[in-house]
Backbone as CSV, one residue per row, in Angstrom:
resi,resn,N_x,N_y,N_z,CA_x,CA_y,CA_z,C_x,C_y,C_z
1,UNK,10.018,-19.821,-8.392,9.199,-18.793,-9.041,8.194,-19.465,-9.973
2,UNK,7.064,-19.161,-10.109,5.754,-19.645,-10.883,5.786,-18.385,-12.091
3,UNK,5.251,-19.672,-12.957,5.065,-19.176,-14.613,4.135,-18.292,-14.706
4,UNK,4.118,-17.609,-15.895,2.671,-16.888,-16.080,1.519,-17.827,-16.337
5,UNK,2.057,-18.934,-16.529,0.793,-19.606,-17.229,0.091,-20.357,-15.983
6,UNK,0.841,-20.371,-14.907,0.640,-21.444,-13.757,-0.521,-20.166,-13.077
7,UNK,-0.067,-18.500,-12.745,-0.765,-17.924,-12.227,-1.930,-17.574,-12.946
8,UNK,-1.959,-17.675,-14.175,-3.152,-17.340,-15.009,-4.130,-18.343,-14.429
9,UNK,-3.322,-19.178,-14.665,-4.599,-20.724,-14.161,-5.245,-20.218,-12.958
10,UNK,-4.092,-20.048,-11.486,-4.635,-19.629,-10.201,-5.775,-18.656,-10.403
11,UNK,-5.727,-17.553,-11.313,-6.645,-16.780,-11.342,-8.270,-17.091,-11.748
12,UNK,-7.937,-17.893,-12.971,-8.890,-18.311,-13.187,-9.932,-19.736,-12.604
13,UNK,-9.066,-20.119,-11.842,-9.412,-20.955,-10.972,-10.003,-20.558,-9.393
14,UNK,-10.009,-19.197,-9.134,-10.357,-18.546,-8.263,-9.403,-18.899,-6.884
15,UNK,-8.015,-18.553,-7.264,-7.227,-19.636,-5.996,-6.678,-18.431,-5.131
16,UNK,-6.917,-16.732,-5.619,-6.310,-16.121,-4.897,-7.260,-15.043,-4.220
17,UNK,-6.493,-14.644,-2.826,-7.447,-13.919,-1.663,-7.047,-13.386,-1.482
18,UNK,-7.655,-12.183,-0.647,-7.104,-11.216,0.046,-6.921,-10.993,1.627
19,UNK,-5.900,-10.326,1.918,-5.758,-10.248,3.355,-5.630,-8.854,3.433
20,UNK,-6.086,-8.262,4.952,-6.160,-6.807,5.168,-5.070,-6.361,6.412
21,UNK,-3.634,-5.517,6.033,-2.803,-5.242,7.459,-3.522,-3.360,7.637
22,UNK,-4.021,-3.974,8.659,-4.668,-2.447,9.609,-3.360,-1.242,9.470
23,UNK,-3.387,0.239,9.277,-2.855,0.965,9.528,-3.403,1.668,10.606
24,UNK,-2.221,2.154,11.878,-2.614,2.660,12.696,-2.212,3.947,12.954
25,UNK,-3.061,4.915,13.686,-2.391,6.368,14.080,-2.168,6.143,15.529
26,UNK,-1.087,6.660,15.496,0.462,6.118,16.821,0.134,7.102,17.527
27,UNK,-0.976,8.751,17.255,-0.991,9.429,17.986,-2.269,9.256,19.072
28,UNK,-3.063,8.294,18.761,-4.786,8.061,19.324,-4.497,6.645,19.381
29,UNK,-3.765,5.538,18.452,-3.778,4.341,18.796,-5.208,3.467,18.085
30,UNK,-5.846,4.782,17.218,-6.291,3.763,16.633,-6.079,3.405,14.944
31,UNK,-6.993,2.205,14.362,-6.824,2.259,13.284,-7.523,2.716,12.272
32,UNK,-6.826,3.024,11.299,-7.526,4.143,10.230,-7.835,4.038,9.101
33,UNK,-7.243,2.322,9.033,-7.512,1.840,7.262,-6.441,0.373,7.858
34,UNK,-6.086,0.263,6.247,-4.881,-1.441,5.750,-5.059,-1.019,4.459
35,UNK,-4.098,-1.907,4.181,-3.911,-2.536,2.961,-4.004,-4.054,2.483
36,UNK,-4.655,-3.799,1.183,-4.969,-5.308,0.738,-3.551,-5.830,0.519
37,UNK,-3.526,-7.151,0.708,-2.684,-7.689,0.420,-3.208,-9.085,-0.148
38,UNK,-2.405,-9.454,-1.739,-3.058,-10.823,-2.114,-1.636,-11.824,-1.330
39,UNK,-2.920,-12.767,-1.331,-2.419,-13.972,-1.234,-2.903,-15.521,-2.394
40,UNK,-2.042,-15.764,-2.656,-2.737,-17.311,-3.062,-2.608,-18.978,-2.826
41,UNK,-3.574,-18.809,-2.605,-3.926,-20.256,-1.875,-3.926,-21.408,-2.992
42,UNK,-3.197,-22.354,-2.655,-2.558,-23.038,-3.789,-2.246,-24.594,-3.429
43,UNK,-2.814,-25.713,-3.767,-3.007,-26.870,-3.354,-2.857,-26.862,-1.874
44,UNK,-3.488,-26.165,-1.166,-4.057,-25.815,0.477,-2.622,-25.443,1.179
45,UNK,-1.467,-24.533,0.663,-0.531,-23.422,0.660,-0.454,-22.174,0.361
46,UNK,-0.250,-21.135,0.906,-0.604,-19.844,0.552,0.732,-19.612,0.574
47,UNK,0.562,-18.858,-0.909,2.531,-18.425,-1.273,2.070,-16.901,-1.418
48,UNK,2.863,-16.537,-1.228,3.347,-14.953,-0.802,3.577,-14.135,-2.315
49,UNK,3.131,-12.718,-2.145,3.783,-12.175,-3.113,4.712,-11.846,-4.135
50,UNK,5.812,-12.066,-2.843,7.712,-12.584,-3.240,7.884,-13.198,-4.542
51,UNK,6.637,-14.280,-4.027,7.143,-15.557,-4.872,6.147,-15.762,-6.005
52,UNK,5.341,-14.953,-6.323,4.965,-14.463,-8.135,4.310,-12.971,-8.461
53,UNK,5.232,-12.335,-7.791,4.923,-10.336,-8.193,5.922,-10.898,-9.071
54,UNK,6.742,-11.144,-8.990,7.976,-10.577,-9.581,7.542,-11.288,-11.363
55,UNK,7.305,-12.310,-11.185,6.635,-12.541,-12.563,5.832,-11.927,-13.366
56,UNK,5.455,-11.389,-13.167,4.390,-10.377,-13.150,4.374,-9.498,-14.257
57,UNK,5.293,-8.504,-13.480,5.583,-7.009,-13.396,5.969,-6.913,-15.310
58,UNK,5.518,-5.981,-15.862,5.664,-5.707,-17.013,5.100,-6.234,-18.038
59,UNK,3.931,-7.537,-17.131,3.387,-8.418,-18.472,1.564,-8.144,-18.254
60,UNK,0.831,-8.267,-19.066,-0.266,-8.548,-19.695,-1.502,-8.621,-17.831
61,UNK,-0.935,-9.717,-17.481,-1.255,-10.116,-16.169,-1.026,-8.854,-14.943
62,UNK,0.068,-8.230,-15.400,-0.271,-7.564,-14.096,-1.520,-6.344,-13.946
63,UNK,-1.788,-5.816,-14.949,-3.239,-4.894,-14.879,-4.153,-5.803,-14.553
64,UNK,-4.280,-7.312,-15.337,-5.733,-7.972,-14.481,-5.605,-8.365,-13.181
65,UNK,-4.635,-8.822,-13.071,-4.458,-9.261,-11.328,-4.596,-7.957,-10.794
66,UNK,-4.086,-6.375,-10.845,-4.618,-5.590,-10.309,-6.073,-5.142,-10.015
67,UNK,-6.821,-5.500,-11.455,-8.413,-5.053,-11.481,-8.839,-6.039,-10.482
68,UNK,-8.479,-6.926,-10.428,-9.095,-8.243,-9.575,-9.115,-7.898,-7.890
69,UNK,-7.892,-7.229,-7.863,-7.917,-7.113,-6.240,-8.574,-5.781,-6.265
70,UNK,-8.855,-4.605,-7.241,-9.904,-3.759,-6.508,-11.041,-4.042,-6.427
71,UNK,-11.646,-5.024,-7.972,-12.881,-5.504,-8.024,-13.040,-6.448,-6.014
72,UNK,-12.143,-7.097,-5.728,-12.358,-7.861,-4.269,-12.457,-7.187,-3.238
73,UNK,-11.459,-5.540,-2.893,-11.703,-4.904,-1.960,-13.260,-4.409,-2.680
74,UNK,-13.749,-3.947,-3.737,-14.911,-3.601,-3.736,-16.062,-4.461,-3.281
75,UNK,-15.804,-6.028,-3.483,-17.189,-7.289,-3.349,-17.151,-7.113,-1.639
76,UNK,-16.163,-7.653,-1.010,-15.648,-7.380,0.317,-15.775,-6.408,1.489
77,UNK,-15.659,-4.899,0.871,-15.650,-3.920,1.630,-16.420,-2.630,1.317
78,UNK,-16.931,-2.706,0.219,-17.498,-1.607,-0.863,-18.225,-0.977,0.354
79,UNK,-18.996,-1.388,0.738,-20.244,-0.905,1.341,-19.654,-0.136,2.600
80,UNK,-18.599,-1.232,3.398,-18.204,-0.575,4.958,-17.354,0.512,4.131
81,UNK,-16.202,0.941,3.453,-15.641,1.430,2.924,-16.450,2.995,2.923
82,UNK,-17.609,3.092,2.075,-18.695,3.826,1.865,-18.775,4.992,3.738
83,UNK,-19.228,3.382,4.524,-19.627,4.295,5.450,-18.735,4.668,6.848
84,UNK,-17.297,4.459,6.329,-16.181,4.804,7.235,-15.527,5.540,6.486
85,UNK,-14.266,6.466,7.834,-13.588,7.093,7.419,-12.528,6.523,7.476
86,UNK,-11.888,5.854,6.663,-10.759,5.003,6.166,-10.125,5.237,4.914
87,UNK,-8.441,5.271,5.304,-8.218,4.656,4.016,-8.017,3.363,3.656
88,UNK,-7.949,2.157,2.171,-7.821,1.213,1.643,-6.441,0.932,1.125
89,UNK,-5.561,0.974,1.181,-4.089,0.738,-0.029,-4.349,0.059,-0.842
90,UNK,-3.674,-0.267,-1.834,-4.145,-1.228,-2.962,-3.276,-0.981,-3.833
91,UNK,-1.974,-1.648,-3.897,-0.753,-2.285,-4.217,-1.342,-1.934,-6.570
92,UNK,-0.505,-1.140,-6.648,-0.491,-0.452,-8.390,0.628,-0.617,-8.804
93,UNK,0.988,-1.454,-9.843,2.056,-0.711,-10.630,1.939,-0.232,-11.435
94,UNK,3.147,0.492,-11.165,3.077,2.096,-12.251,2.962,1.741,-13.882
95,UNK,3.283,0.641,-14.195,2.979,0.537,-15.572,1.504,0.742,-16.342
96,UNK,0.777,0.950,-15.029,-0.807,0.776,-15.404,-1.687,2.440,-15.088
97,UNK,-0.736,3.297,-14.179,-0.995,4.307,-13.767,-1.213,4.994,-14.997
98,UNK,-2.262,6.260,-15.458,-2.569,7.068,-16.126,-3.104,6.436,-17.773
99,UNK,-3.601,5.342,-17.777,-4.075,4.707,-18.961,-5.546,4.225,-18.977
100,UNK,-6.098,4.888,-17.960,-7.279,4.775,-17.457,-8.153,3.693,-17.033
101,UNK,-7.239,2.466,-16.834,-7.787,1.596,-16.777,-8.643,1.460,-15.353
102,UNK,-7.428,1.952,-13.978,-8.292,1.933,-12.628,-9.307,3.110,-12.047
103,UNK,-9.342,4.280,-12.947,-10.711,4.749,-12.526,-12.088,3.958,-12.896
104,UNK,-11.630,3.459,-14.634,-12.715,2.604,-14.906,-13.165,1.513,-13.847
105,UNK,-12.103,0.834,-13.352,-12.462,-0.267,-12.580,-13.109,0.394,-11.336
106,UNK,-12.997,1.580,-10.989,-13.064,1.844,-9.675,-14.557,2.229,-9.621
107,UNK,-14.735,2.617,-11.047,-16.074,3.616,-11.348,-17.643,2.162,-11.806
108,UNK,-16.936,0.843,-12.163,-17.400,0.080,-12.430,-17.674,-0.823,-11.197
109,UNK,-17.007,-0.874,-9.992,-17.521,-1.701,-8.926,-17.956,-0.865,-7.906
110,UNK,-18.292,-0.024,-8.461,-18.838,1.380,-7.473,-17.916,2.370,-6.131
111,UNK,-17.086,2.302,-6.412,-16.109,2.887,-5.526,-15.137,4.448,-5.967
112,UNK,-15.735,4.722,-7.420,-15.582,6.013,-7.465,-15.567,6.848,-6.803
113,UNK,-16.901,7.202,-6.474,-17.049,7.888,-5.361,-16.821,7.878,-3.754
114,UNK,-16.073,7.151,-3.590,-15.249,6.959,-2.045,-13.216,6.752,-2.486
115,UNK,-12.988,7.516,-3.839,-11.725,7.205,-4.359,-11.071,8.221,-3.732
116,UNK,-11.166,9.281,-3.019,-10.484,9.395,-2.315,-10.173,8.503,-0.656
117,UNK,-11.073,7.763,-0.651,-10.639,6.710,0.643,-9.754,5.264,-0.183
118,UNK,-9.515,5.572,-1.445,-8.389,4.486,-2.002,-6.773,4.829,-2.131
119,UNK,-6.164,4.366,-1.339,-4.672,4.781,-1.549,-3.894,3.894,-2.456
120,UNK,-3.704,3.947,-3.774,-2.732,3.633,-4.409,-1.584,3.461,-4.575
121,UNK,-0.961,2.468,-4.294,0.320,2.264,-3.854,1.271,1.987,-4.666
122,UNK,2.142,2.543,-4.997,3.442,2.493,-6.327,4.815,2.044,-5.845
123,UNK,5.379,1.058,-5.759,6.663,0.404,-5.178,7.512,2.013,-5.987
124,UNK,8.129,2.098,-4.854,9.520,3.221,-5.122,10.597,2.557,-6.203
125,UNK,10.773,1.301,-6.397,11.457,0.454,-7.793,11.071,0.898,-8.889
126,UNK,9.739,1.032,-8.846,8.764,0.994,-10.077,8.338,2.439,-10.400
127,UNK,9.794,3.324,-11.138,9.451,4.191,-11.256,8.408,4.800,-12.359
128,UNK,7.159,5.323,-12.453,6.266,5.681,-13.467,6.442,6.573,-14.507
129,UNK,6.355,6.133,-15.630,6.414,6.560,-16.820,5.833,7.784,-16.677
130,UNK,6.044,9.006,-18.230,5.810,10.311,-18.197,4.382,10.263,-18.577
131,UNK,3.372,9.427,-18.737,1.896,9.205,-18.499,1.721,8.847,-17.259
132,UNK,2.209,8.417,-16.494,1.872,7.763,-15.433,2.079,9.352,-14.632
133,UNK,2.964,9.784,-14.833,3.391,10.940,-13.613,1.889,12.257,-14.066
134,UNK,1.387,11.895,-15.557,0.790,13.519,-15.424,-0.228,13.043,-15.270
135,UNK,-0.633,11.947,-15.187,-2.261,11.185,-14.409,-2.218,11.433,-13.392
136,UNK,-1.167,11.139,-12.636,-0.860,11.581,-11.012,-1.390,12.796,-10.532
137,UNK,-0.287,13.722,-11.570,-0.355,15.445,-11.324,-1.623,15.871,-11.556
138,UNK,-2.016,15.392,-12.941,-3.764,16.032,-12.334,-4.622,15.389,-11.581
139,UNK,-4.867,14.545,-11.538,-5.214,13.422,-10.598,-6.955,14.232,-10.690
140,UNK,-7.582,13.885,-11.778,-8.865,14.514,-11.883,-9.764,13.511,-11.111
141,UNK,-9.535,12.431,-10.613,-10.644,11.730,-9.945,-9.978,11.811,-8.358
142,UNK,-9.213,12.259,-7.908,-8.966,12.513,-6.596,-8.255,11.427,-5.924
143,UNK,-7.919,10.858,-7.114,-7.348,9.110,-6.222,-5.766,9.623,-5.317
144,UNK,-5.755,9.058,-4.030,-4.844,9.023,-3.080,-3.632,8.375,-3.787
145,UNK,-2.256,8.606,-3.592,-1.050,8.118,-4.146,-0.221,8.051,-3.030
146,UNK,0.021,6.695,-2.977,1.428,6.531,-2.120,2.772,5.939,-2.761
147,UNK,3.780,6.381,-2.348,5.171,5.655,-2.483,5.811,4.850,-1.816
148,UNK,5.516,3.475,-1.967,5.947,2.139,-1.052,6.757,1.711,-1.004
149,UNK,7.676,1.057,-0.053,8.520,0.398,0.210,9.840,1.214,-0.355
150,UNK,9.653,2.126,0.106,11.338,3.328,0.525,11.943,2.869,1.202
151,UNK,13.242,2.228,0.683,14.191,1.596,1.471,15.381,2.704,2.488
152,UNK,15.860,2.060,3.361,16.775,2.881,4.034,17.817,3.740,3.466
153,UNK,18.133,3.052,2.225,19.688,3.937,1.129,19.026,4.581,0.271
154,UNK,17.779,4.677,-0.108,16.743,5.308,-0.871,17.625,6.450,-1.460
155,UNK,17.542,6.213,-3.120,18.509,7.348,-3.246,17.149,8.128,-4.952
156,UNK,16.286,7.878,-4.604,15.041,8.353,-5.627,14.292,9.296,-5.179
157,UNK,15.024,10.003,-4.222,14.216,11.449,-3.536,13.602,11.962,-5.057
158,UNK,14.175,12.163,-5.946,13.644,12.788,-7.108,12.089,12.820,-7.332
159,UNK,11.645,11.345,-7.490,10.864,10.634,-7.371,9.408,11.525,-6.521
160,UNK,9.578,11.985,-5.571,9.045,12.841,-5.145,8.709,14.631,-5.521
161,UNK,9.785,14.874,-6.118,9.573,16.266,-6.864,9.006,16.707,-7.848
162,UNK,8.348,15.032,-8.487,8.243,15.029,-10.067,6.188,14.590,-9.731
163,UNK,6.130,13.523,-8.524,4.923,13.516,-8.305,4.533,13.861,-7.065
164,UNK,2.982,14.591,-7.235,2.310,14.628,-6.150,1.920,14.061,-5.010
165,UNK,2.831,12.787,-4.547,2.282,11.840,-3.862,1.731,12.732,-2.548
166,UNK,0.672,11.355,-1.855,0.118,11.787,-0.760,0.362,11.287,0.517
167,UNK,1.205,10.470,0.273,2.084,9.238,1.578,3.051,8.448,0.821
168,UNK,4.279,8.152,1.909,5.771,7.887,1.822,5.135,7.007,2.728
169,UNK,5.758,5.114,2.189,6.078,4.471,3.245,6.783,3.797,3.298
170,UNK,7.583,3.777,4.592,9.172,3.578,4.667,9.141,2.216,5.170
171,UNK,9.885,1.179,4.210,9.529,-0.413,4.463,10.612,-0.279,6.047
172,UNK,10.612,-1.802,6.224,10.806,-2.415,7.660,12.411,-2.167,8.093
173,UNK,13.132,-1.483,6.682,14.386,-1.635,7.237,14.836,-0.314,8.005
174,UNK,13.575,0.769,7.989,13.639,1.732,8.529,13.346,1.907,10.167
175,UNK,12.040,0.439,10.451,11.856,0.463,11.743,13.155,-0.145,12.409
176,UNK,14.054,-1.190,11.977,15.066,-1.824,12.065,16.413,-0.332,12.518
177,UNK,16.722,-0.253,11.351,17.733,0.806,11.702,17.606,2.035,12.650
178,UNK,16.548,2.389,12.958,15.865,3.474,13.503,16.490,3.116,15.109
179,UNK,16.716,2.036,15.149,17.111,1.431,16.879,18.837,1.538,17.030
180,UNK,19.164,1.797,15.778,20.996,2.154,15.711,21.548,3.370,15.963
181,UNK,22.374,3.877,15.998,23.002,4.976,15.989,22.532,5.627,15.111
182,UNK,22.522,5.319,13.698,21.843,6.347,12.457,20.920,7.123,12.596
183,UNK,20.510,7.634,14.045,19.159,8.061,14.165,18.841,8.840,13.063
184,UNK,20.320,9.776,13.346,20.430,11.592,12.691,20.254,11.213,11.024
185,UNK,20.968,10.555,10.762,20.453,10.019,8.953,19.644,9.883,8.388
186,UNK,18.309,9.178,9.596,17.020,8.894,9.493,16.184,9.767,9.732
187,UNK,16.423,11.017,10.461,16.007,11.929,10.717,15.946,13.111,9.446
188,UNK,17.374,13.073,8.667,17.519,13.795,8.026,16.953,13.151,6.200
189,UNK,16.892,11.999,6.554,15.830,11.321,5.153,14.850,11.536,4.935
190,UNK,14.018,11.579,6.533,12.311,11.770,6.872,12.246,13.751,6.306
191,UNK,13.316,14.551,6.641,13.253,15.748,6.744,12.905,15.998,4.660
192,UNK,14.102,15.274,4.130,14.199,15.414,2.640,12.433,14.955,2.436
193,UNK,11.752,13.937,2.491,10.732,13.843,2.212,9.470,14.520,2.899
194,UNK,9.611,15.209,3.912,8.736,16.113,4.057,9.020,17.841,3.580
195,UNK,10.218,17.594,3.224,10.154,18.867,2.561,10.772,18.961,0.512
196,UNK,10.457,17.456,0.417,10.149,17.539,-0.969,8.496,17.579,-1.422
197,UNK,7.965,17.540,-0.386,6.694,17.367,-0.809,5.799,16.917,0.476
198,UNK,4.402,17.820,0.779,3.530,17.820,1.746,3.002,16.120,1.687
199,UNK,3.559,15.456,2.141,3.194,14.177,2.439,3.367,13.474,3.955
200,UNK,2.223,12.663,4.161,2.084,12.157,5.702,2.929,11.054,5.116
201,UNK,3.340,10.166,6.230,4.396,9.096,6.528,4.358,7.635,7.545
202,UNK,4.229,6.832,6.542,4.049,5.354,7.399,5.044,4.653,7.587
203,UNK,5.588,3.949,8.903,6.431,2.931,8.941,6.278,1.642,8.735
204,UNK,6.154,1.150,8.379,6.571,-0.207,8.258,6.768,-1.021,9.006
205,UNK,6.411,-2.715,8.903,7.415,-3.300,10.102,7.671,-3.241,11.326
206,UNK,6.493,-2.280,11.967,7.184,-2.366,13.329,6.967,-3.096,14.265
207,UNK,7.403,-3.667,14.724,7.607,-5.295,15.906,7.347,-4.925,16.794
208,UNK,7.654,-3.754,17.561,7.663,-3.904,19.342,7.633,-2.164,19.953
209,UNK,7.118,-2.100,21.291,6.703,-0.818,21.564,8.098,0.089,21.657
210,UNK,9.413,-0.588,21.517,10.227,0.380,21.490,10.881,0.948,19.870
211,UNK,10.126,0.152,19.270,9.885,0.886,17.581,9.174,2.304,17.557
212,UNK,7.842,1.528,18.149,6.414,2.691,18.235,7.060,3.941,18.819
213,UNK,8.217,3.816,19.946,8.389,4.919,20.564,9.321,6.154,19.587
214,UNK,10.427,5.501,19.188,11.338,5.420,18.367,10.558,6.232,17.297
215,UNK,10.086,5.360,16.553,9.178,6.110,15.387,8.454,7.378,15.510
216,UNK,7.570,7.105,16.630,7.095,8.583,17.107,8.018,10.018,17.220
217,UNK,8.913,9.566,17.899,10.000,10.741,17.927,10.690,11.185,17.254
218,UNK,10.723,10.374,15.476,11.032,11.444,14.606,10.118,12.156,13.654
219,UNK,9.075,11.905,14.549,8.001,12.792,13.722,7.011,12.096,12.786
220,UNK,7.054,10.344,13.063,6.233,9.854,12.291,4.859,9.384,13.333
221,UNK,3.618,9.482,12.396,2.741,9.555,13.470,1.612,8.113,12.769
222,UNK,1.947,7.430,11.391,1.420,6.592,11.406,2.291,4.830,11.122
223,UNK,1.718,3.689,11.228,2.914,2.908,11.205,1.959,1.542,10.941
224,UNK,2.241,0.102,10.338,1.941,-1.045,9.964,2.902,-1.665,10.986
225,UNK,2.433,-2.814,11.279,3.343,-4.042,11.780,2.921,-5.047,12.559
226,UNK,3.420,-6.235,12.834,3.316,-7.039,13.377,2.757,-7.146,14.655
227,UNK,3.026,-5.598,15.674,3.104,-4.956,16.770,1.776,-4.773,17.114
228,UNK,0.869,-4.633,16.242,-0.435,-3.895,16.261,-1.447,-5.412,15.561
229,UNK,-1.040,-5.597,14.631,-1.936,-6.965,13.942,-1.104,-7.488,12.388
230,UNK,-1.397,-8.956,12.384,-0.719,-9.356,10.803,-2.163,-9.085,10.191
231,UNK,-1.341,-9.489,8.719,-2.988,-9.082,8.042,-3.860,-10.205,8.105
232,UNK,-5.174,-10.175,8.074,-6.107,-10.762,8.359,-7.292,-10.799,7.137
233,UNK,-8.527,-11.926,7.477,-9.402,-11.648,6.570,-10.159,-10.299,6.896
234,UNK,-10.938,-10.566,5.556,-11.834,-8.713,5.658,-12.668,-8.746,7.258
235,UNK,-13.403,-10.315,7.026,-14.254,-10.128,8.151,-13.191,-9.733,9.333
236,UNK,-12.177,-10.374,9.476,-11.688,-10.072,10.659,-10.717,-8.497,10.978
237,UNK,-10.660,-8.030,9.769,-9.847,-6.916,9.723,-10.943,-5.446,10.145
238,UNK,-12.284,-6.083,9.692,-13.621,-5.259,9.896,-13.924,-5.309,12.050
239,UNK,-13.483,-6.431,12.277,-14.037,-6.442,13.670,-12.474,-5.622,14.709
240,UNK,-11.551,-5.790,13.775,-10.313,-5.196,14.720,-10.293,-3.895,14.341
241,UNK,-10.851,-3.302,13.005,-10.911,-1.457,13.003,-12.383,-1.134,14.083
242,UNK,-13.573,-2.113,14.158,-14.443,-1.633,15.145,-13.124,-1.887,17.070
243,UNK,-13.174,-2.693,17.073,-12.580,-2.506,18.286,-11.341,-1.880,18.677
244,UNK,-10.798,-1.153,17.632,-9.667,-0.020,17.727,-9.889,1.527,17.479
245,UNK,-11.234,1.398,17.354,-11.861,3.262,17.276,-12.847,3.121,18.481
């Protein structure tokens, strides 16, 4: 695990990038957006999230490393963003939700006005404070809210009753189990979250066309994975949403 002081440096040293995983609709097959994902590139190694989110989380650093990756989907994509119908994800923690810091940012690299094509993404761990939830609820700039990485034992249905979210997405252990017997469990999890709250639904993770099938048949109609594309640069994430619409 890396220090705060080691990633401060990375930052300011300009050592970290972004990569884009395409989201696809399973019902047309094509794609409809991604999500940023950082990476940092680090004496010519790119280490993974894993291995300094977790440092992160609760300190000073994590609102700038957030402004940083919208300020990049904005340098990057601002413009195509503008003139597609896409959504963007863009990985939030809730500690930063309702303190106004990311409309400012959003309103400052010009992407206000396409904030409803920004989906905000809140790890289901990271449950949001009682500012964070009534920024949500009124949600006066229209920003998109998702709930990420809903694990299979997910026991924070609550979580949903309290905010407005606008997408549930169910990490990889859902495309995984989904191939077991548990169908009916999984069926009846997907049911609790569509009827705690009018929200569309992404899978996660999915590897292979007998996921895609799988997935489809309990009613989920959009999905990320390996199956479809890893994430990629912008340029290249820009030429695989043209050749998938």
């Amino acid at each position: 695990m890396y220090s705060l002081d080691e990633i401060e440096a990375g930052l300011l040293n300009d050592e970290f990038i972004l990569e884009y995983l395409p989201t696809i609709d399973l019902n047309s097959d094509r794609c409809i957006g991604g999500e940023a994902l950082i990476r940092w590139k680090k004496d010519g190694e790119i280490i993974y999230p894993n291995d300094f989110i977790p440092t992160l989380e609760g300190t000073y650093l994590s609102g700038i490393l957030t402004y940083w990756v919208i300020e990049k989907v904005a340098e990057e994509l601002g413009d195509w963003i503008h003139e597609h119908e896409v959504k963007i994800g863009i990985n939030i923690p809730p500690e930063i939700i309702g303190r106004g810091g990311v409309p400012y940012v959003l309103r400052k690299c010009g992407l206000l006005d396409s904030s409803h094509k920004i989906l905000l993404e809140i790890t289901e761990r990271g449950v949001p404070d009682s500012m964070a939830v009534e920024a949500i609820n009124k949600n006066s700039h229209r920003l998109k809210i998702a709930l990420d990485d809903i694990g299979y034992d997910v026991e924070n249905l609550f979580i949903l009753s309290r905010i407005n979210v606008d997408v549930v997405k169910l990490d990889m252990s859902f495309a995984k189990k989904i191939l077991t017997d548990e169908k009916e469990k999984l069926l009846n999890i997907i049911d609790a979250f569509t009827k705690s709250a009018e929200v569309k639904i992404i899978a996660e993770g999915v590897e292979d066309q007998e996921q895609v099938e799988i997935v489809k048949s309990v009613g989920i109609d959009m999905a990320q994975g390996w199956y479809f594309s890893k994430s990629v640069s912008c340029t290249k994430f820009k030429e695989f949403y043209e050749n998938n619409n």
